[in-house]
C-alpha positions in Angstrom: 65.3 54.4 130.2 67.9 56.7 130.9 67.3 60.6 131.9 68.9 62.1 128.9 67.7 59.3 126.5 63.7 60.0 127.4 65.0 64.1 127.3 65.8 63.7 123.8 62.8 61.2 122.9 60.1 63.7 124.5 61.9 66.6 122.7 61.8 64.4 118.8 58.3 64.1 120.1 57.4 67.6 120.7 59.4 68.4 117.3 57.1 65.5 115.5 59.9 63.5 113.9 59.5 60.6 116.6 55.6 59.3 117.0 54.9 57.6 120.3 53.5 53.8 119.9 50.0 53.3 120.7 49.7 49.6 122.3 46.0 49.6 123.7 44.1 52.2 122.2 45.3 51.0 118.2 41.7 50.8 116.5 41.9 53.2 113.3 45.2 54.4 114.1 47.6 55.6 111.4 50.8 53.1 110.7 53.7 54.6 111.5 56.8 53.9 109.7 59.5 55.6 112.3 57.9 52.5 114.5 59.8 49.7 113.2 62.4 50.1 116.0 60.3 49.4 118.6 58.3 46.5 116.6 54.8 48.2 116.6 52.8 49.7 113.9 50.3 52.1 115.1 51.1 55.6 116.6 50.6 59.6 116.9 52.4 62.6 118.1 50.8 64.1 121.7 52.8 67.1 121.8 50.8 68.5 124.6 51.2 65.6 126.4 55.4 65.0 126.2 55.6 68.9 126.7 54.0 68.0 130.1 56.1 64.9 131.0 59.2 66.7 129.7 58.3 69.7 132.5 57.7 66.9 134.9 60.9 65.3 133.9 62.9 68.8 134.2 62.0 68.9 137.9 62.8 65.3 138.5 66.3 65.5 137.4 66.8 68.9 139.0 65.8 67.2 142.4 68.2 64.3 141.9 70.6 66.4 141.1 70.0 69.0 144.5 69.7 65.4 146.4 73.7 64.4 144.9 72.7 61.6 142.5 75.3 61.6 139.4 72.3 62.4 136.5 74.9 60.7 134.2 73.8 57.0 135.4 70.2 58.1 137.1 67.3 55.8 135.2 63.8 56.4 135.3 62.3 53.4 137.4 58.9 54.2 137.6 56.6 56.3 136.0 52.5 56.3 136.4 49.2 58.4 136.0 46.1 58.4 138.3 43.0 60.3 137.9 42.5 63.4 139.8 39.5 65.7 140.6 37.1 66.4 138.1 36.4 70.4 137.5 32.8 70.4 137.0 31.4 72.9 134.4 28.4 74.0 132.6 27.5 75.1 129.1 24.3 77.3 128.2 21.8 75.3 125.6 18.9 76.4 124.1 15.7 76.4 125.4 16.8 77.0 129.1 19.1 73.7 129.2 22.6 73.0 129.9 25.4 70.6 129.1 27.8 69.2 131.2 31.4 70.2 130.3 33.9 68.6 133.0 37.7 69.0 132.8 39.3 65.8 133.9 42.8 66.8 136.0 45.2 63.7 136.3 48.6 63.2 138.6 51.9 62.3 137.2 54.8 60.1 139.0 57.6 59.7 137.6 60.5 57.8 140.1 64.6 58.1 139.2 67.0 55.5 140.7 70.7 55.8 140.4 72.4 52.5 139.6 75.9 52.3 140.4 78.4 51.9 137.6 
């Protein structure tokens, strides 16, 4: 997908008038209609998630563009998640225990290529 075109995705996204299909994890998930272009039924919004991406994105583009790749025909080639360290907390119970209350950090890659025209 192209730079701008995934820019003006995340942003519908964010602005929930495009939902984002949902290919593996599709068990009680709402239908969709604004799906039909991409031949799926099942979706949802993550706005918290595309703001992220679109961030990530931002600073993509801006280094392709400091490195002198034209933005105009840079695509995005790659793009991936892995899991990253697990902050380990604690919550006060009742009765002296405690539950477990971890916040799981992850690592974005997102790779552009310019294609010549």
């Amino acid at each position: 997908m192209k730079v701008d075109t995934a820019k003006s995705f995340l942003e519908k996204v964010i602005q929930l008038k495009q939902s984002v299909p949902y290919r593996r994890h599709k068990k009680k998930q709402a239908h969709r209609h604004d799906l039909k272009q991409f031949k799926w039924y099942a979706g949802r919004y993550p706005q918290k998630t595309a703001a992220r991406i679109y961030e990530i994105l931002t600073a993509a583009e801006s280094n392709a563009e400091y490195k002198g790749l034209d933005i105009e025909s840079c695509r995005i080639i790659h793009a991936a998640t892995h899991h990253a360290r697990i902050i380990k907390r604690f919550i006060p119970r009742a009765h002296g225990r405690s539950s477990p209350r971890d916040k799981h950090l992850s690592h974005v890659e997102i790779v552009i290529y310019e294609f010549p025209n």
